[in-house]
N, C-alpha and C positions, 0 to 999 in steps of 0.2 A: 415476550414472544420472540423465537430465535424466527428471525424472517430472512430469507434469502428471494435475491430475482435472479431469474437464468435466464439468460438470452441467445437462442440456440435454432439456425433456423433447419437443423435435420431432426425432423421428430422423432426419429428412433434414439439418436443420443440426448435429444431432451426429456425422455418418455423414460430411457433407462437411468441422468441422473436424482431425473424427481422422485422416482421410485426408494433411491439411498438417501438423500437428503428429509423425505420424509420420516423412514423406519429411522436415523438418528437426530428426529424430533424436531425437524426444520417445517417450520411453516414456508410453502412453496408457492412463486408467485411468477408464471412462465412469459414470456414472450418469443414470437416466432421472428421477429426481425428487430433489428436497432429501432426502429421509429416506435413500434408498441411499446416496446424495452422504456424510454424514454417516457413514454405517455403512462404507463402503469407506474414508474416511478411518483411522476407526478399524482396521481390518483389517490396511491395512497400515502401523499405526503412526506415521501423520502426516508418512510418508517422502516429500513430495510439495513440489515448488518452486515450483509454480505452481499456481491454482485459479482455472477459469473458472464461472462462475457465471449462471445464466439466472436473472432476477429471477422471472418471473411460471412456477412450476413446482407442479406439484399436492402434495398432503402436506403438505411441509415449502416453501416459498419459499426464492426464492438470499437474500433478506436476511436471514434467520434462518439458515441454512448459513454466511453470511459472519458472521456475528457470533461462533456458533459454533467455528466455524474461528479467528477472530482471538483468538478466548477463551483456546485449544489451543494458536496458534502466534503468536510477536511475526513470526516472518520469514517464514514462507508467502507468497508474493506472489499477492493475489487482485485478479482484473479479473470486472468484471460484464458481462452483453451487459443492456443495454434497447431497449427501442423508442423510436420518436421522442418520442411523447408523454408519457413516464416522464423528464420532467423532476426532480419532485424525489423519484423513485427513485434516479435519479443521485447528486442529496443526500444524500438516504439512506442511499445504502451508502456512499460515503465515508466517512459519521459513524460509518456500525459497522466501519470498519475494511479498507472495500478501498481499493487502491491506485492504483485506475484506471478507466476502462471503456468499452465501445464499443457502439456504437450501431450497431443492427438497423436496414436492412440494411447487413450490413459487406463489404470485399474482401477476399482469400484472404492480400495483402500487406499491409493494415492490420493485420487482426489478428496476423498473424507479427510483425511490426514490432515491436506493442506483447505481446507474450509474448517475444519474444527479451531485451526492452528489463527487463522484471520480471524475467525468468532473470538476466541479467547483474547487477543490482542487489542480489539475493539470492546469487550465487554471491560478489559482492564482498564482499558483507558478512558473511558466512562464513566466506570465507578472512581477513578485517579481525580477526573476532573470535579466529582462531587465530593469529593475527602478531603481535600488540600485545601489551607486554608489561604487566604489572600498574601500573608507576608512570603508564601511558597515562590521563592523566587532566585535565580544564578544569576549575576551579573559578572559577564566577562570581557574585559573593552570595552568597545562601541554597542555590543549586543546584552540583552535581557533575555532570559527566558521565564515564562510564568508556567509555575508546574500547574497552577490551578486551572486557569483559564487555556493551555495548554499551548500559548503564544510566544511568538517570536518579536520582539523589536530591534529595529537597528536604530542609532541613533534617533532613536523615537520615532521610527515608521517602521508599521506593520511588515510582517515577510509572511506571505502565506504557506504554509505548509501541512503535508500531508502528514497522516498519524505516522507513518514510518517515517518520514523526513523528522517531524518533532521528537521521536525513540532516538534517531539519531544523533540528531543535538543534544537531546538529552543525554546521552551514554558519553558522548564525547566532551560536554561541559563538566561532568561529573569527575573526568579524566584528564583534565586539563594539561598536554603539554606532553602526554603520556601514545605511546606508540600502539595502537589495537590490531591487533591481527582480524584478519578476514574473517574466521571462524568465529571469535569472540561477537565482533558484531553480528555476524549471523545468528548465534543463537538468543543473543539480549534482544533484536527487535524481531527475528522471526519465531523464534524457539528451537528448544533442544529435538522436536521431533520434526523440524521441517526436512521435505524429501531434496530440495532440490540444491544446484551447485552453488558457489562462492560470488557467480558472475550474477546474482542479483545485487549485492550489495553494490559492484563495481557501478551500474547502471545510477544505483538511487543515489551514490556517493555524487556521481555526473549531473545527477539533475540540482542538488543540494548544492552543490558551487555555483551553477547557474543565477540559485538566488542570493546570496549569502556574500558570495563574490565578486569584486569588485570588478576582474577579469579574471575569469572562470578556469580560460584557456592559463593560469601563471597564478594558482592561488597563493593565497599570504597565509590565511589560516586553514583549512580544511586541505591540509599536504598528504600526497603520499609517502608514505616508508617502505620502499623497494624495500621485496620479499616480506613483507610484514601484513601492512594492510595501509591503516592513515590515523592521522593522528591533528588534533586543534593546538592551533599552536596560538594563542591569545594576542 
């Protein structure tokens, strides 16, 4: 069952994107504020592929719900709605752990776009994690990656990361040492039809040295390549 939860507390825009998430075959599961949001998760046991999230909600806020959630789930795939002026809201939830987000006001084919685009990301990596057999494994330096179990170690302690942050190491292990442009990454962890610009990647690259690096602010391996994109350097 493709499940999504939407947490949206203007019922007209919750009313109209239940309406498209149903007609393309989403099982729909609403809340009127962050604290429901939260409690419905729990209810039905976190059985949910996608979370859309309204930043500015009464109670509980979508940024506190996304954090929440990402706390609960490495692969939930969470998109936030903001408004124009919720620039670095934007920021914001990226750094606690969503995967995307769109921008109030949006069309009824943007946002399909980009929730199809997270279902499919999540459904891959899913079925990734049930294919891969245990020896599936990059060892590069100090770090491990397990394709199966879909984990990161450092010197044998765990580094928690999100499905996107994991795409990321993954493309970047795979490319060792190798320069990727911004595009490149954008369409390996978001996809070839993702709507939105290059400054998501920039954001999740920031949160990924956070963990990964030793100081974050001066990395060793996870550098950039003015005018390029970034690249692991082992």
């Amino acid at each position: 069952m493709k499940r999504v939860l939407i947490a949206e507390d203007e019922k007209s825009i919750r009313e109209f994107v239940v309406i498209y998430l149903k007609r393309s075959g989403f099982d729909v599961v609403e809340a009127q504020d962050g604290q429901q949001a939260i409690e419905l998760y729990n209810k039905y046991n976190g059985e949910f592929d996608v979370a859309l999230l309204d930043i500015m909600m009464p109670v509980v806020d979508g940024l506190e719900v996304c954090k929440y959630l990402r706390q609960k789930s490495k692969t939930i795939g969470i998109i936030i709605l903001t408004a124009k002026t919720q620039e670095m809201d934007k920021v914001t939830g990226l750094l606690v752990g969503a995967d995307d987000y769109v921008t109030k006001p949006f069309s009824p084919s943007e946002l399909m776009a980009r929730i199809d685009a997270i279902y499919r990301r999540v459904s891959i990596n899913n079925e990734a994690i049930n294919n891969r057999k245990n020896s599936d494994t990059i060892a590069i330096g100090d770090f491990l990656l397990n394709l199966r179990s879909r984990t990161l170690l450092k010197d044998g302690n765990p580094i928690e990361l999100t499905q996107v942050e994991f795409m990321l190491m993954e493309y970047f292990f795979e490319n060792p040492d190798i320069a990727l442009d911004r595009n490149a990454i954008l369409q390996y962890v978001w996809g070839a039809s993702y709507y939105g610009d290059d400054k998501v990647v920039d954001v999740n690259i920031r949160r990924l040295r956070m963990k990964v690096e030793e100081t974050p602010s001066k990395p060793k391996h996870l550098v950039t390549v003015w005018g390029i994109g970034y690249k692991w350097i082992p």
